[in-house]
N, C-alpha and C positions, 0 to 999 in steps of 0.2 A: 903255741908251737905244739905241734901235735909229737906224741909219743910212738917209738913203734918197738912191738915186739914183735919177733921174728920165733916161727918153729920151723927147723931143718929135719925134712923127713929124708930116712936113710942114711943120715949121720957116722954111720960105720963106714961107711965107702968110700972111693974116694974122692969125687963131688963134692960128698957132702959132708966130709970131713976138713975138706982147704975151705967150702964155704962157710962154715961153722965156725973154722979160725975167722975167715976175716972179719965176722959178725962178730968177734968175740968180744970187741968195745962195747957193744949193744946187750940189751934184754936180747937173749937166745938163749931156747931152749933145743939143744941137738939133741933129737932123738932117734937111737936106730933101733931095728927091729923088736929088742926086746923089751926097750923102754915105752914102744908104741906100735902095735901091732896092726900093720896097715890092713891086713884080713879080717882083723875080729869084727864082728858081726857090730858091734855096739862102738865103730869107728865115730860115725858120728857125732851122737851122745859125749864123747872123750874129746873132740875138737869143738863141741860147745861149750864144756865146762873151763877146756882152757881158753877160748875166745870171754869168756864170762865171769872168769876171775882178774879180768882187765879192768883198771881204772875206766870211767868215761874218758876220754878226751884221749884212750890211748886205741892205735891203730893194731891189729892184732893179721898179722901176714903167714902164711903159711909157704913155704918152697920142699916142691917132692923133687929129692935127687931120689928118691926107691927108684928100681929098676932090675928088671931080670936083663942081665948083661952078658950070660954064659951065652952064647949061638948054639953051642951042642947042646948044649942041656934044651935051649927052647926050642930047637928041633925034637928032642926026644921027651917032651911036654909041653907041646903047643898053649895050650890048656891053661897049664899053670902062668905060662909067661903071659897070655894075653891077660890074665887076671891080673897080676902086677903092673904093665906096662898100657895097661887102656882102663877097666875097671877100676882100679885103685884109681887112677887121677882123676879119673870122672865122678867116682864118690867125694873124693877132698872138692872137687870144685862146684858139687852142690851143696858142700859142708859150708 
């Protein structure tokens, strides 16, 4: 039987806070922004180390609730928000 452990990105929110509870039977690591910082530059590197302190035979799952969710704000920082809502999941998913 294979193992899984689960990381909930964005975890403070609230996505990723009701999914975090329901995983709470399971290996889950909820982490939000400050505990893992979806911008730092060395994102990858930090989602190797936690895929790699996995048993073999255990399945290591990542789910991104992150999201710039303000509409005014991403109007008045396009910029930022495409960085969160396209960038950021595109790096987790060649992570």
């Amino acid at each position: 039987m294979t193992t899984v452990r689960w990381l909930v990105t964005g975890a403070g929110g609230q996505l990723g806070s009701e999914l975090s509870e329901a995983l709470s039977d399971q290996d889950v690591t909820a982490a939000t922004r400050v505990e893992l910082d979806l911008l730092a530059a060395d994102l990858l590197s930090a989602l190797r180390g936690w895929t790699e302190r996995a048993d073999p035979g255990v399945r290591s799952v990542v789910i991104n609730t992150a999201a710039w969710t303000d509409v005014d704000g991403a109007e008045s920082d396009p910029d930022g928000a495409a960085v969160l809502n396209e960038h950021v999941p595109a790096r987790l998913a060649r992570a």
